[in-house]
C-alpha positions as CSV (number, residue, x, y, z in Angstrom):
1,X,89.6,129.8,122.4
2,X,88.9,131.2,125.8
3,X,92.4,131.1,126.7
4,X,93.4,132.9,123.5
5,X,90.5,135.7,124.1
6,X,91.8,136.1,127.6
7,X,95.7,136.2,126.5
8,X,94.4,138.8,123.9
9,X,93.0,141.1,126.2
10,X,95.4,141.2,128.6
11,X,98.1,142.5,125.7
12,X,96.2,145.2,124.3
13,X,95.2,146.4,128.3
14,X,99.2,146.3,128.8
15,X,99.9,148.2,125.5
16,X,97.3,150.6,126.6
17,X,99.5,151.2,130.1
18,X,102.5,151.1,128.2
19,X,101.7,153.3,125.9
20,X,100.1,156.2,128.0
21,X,103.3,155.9,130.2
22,X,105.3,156.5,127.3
23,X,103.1,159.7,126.4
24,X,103.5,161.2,129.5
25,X,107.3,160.4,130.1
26,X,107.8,162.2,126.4
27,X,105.4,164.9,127.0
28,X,106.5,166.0,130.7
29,X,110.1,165.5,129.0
30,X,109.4,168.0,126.0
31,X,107.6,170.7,128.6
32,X,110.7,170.5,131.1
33,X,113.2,171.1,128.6
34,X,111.8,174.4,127.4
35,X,112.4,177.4,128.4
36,X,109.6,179.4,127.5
37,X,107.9,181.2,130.4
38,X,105.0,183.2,129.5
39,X,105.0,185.3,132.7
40,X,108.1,186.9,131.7
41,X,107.0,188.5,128.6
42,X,104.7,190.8,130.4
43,X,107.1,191.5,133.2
44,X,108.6,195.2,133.5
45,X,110.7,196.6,136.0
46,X,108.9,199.2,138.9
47,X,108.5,202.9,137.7
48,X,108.7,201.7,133.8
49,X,106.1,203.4,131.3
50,X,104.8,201.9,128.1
51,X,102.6,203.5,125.7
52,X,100.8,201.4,123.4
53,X,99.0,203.5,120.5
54,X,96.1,201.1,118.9
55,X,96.5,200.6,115.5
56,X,95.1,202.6,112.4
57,X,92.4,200.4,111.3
58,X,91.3,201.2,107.6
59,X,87.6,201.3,107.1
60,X,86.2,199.1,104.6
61,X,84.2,201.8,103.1
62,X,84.8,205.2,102.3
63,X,82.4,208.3,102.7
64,X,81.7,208.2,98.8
65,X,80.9,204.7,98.2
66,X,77.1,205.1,98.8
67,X,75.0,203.6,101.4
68,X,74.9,200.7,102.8
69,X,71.2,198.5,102.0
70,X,70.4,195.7,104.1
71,X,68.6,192.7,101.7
72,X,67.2,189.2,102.7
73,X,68.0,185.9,100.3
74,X,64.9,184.9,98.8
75,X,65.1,181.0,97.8
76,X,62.6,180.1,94.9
């Protein structure tokens, strides 16, 4: 029995290894291949202007809806 304890722990400790070398492999595989490079999306040449207007937020409410009163849940 001790022998098949001992035999059973040593296989899930080895698929643990095996298994987060075989994460890493895929993952550092998956972020090599791409070619997505954040840096470059801000990048612009020297002497380049860019104007960025915010956008036109619509208000929720308009001047004729009436005002606004402020109320507090009562629980019974």
């Amino acid at each position: 029995m001790i022998k098949f304890l001992l035999i059973f722990f040593i296989v899930i400790y080895l698929v643990g290894l095996l298994g987060k070398w075989f994460f890493a492999t895929l993952i550092n595989k998956a972020t090599s291949n791409s070619n997505y490079n954040p840096s470059r999306e801000n990048q612009r040449s020297e002497g380049e202007i860019s104007v960025e207007k915010p956008s036109q937020k619509s208000k929720l409410f308009k001047k004729n809806d009436g005002e606004y009163v402020d109320y507090e849940e009562v629980k019974e």
